[in-house]
N, C-alpha and C positions, 0 to 999 in steps of 0.2 A: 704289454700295455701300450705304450711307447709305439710297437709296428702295428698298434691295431685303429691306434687314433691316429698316423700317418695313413692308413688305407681308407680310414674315414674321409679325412680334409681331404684325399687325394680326389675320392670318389664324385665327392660333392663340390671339389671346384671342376672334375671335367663336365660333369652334371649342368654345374649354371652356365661353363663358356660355351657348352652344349645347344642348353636354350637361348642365350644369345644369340649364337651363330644364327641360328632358327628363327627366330624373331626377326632378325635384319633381313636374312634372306629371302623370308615371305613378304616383308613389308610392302614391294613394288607389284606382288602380283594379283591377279583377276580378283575384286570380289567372289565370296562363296553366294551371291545373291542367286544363283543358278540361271537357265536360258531362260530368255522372256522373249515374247511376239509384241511387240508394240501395237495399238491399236489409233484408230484414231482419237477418241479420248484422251490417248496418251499423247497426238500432239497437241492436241488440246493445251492441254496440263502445261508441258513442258516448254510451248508459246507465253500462255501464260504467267507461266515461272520466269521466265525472263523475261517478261514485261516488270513483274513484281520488284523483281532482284537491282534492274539495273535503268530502269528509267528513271532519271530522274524529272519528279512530277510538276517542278515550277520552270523547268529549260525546255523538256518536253525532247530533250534527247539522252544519248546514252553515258551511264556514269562511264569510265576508266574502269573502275571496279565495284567489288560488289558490298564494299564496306562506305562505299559512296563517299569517297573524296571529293574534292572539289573539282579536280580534273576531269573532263571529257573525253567518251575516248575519239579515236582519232578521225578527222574530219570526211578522211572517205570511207572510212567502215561505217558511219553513220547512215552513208545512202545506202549499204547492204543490209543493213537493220529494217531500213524504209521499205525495199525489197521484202522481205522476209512478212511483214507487215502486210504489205499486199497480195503476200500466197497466203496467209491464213486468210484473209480477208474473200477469198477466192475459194478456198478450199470449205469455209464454212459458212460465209453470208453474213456470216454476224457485224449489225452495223456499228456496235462498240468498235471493231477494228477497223469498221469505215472511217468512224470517229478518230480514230488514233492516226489514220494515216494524213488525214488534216491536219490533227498537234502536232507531229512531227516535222511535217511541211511547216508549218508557223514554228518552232524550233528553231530548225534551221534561219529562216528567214531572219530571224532576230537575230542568230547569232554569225551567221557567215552574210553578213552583207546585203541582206535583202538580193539575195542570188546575183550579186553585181558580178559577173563573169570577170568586168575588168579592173577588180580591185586585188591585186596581185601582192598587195600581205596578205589579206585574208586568204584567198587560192594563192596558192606558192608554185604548184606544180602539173603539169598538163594533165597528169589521169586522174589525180584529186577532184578535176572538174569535170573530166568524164565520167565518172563513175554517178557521178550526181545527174550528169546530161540521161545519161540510159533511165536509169530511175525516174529523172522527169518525165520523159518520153511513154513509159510502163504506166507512168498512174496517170496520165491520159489515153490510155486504153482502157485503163480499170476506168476512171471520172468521166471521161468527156469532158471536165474540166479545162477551157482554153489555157490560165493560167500557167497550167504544168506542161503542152504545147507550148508556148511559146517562150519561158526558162530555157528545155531541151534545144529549139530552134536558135536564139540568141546565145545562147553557149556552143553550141555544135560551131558556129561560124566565127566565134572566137576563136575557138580552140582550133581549127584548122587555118586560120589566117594566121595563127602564130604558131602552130607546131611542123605545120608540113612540109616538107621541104619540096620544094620543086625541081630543084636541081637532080638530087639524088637519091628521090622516091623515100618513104615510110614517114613518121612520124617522130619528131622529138619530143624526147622525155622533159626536159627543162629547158628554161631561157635560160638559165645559171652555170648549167653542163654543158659536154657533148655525150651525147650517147643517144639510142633508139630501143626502149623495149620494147618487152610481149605486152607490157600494162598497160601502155597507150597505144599500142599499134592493133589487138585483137579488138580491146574494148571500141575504139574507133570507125571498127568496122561492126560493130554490132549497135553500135549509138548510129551510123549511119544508115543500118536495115532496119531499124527500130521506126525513125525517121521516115525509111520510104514505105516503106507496111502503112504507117500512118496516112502520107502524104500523096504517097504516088509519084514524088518529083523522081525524075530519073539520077538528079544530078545526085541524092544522094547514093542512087544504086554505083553509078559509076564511081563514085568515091569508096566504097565499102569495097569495089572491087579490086583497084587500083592501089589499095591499102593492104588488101590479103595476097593480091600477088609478091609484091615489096616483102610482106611478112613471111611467105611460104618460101620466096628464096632465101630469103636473109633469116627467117629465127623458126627454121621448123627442118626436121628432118624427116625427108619423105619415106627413108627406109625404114624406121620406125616407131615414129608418132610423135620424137618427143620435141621440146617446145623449148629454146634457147631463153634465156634469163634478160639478155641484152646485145647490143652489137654498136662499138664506138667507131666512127669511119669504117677506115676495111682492115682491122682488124679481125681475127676470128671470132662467132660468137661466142658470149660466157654462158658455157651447156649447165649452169646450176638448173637445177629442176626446182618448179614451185606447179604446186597443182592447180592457182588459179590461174598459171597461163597456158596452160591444159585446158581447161573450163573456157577462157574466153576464147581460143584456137577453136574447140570443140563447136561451140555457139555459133560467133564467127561462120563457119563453115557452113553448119544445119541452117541460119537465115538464106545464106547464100544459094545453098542448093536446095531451097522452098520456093525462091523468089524465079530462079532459073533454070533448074531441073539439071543442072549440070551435073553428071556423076561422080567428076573427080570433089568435088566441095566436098560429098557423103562418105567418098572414099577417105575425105583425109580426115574427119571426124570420127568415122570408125577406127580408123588407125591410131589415133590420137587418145580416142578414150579406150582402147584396147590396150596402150602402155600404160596408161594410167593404173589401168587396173591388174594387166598382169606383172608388170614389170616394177612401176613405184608404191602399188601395196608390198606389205609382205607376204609369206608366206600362208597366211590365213585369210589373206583378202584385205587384211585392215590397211584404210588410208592411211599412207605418212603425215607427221606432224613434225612441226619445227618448232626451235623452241625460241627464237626472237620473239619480240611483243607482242607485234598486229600479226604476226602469222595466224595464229588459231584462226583470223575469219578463213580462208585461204580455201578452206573443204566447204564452207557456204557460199560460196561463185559455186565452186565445182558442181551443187547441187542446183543453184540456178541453171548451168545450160547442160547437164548430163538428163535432165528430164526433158530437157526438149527434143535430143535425139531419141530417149527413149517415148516419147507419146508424137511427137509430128514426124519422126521416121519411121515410125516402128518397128525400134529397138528394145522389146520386152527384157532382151537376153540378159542387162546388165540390173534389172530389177532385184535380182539374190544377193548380187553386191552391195549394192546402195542398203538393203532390207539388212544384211550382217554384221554390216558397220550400225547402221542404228540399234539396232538389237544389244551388241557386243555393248556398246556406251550405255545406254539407257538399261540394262544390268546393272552396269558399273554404276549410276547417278547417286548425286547425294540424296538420300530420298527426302532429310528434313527440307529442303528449298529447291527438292526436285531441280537440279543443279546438272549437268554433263561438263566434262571438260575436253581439251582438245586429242587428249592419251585417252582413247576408248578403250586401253585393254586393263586397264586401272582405275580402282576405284578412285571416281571424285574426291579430291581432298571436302573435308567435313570442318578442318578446323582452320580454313583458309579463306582471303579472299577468291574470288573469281573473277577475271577480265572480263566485260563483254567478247572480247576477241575469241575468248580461250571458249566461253559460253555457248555460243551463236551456230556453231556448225552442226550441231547435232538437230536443233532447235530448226533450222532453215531446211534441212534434208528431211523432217520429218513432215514440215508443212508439204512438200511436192511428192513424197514416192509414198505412194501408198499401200499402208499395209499389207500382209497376206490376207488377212480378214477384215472383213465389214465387220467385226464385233466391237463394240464399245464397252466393254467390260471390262 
């Protein structure tokens, strides 16, 4: 009796450390939601959802998170929000999101300064203000609006009267450091062709150009594609990889060789987004994700200039890409707040907040790459 209730308990506890083990070790993997095609409806939705989830509706910008603290999130992701605004607004016509791209502009304005470029608590640091220069520049392409014209112009000239060096070519990252990244160095050159698209002045072609040169020696490597993190004096660059300076390298390059037909520009954008996607995806194609705060926006740049080479060069090829990443996340989504997060290959947490950071990249790639299907079902 005695070895028969020992074979019992024996049984039944490997039984439950059994289903433990099990339990934990599924915990991290793919929802069973099975494949899905995303359609356009479905960016719809998922714009939408993120409007719902993280605006807040009396600042008219973005919470921090999605449990709506007090905090904001952070002041240059805000203009990639703005962005992101302006492809749905593009992608569908609907003037509600015309509407929204004015709250946001008045958002801002309230709360950073009335866009005073030269009020340096509020702007702290050189790409912070560019990021917001390109965005002005873009919704006076969308508006005709001068306003947003001439924010992008009085900031652009800011930021180059106090970031460029003259001496020793690129652009500084702060007045408070030394160092030169890819964050202000690529964006600078795409806020300067944004600029001359608009304007026609040469002086900013030659500035875009004389900024990508600087950039291509110092934070890019030609042999293959990838994009240095930063570079202090002459020290060697710091080769961390982020994929937004992939994306504004990529961009960067595609204005360049639209505006001058130079080959090598095209060359080094294919190259560029060719390690993006074979070498810092993994194994299945999925974008890497980091796990710092503002990183999740990081793949929504990527999707702002990866559609540019694929629709103004015609680069179709990298569309199955961009299409399996969204597909893979929008599986995954929390379906109660229709929710993505920055880990596509995992379900959305359900009992958590969400960052706009962590939010926004799935949400920004579906407004530009368009489906396999016209179906809206």
């Amino acid at each position: 009796m005695n070895k028969f209730l020992f074979f019992i308990c024996f049984f039944f506890l490997v039984f439950s450390l059994s289903a433990c083990t099990k339990k934990e070790d599924t915990s991290f993997v793919p929802s069973l939601q099975g494949k899905v095609s995303y359609t356009d409806k479905d960016a719809t939705k998922a714009f939408d959802s993120f409007i719902l989830n993280l605006k807040d509706p009396s600042r008219n910008l973005f919470y921090r998170d999605t449990d709506k603290p007090e905090k904001l999130g952070a002041i240059w992701t805000q203009a990639i929000y703005w962005d992101m605004i302006m492809n749905a607004y593009k992608r569908t016509g609907k003037a509600e999101y015309l509407q929204l791209m004015e709250d946001v502009y008045q958002g801002g304005y309230a709360e950073y300064a009335g866009y005073d470029w030269t009020n340096h608590v509020e702007w702290f640091i050189w790409d912070d203000m560019m990021w917001w220069i390109i965005a002005m520049g873009r919704a006076y392409e969308v508006t005709g609006e001068q306003k947003y014209l001439d924010h992008a112009v009085a900031g652009f000239s800011h930021v180059w009267k106090g970031s460029y060096d003259a001496v020793n070519g690129g652009m500084d990252w702060a007045w408070t450091q030394e160092g030169k990244t890819s964050c202000i160095n690529y964006p600078t050159v795409i806020g300067a062709m944004t600029l001359y698209n608009i304007t026609k002045d040469t002086s900013y072609l030659n500035k875009a150009e004389k900024i990508y040169t600087w950039a291509n020696k110092n934070l890019f490597d030609a042999s293959n594609g990838r994009v240095a993190d930063s570079k202090v004096g002459s020290n060697k660059p710091d080769w961390s990889l982020h994929t937004y300076n992939q994306a504004t390298c990529i961009g960067g390059a595609v204005m360049l060789y639209l505006a001058t037909k130079e080959q090598h520009y095209l060359d080094d954008a294919v190259l560029t987004a060719n390690y993006t996607k074979n070498v810092m995806s993994d194994s299945d194609g999925i974008m890497p994700f980091e796990t710092s705060e503002e990183q999740g926006v990081y793949n929504a740049i990527l999707a702002q200039y990866m559609i540019r080479l694929i629709k103004d060069c015609n680069k179709p090829d990298y569309l199955p890409w961009l299409r399996k990443n969204i597909n893979t996340a929008w599986g995954n989504r929390d379906v109660t707040r229709c929710l993505t997060t920055k880990n596509y290959k995992i379900s959305c947490p359900t009992d958590k907040a969400i960052s706009c950071y962590d939010a926004c990249s799935i949400v920004a790639l579906m407004q530009v790459c368009p489906p396999d299907s016209v179906s809206t079902n």
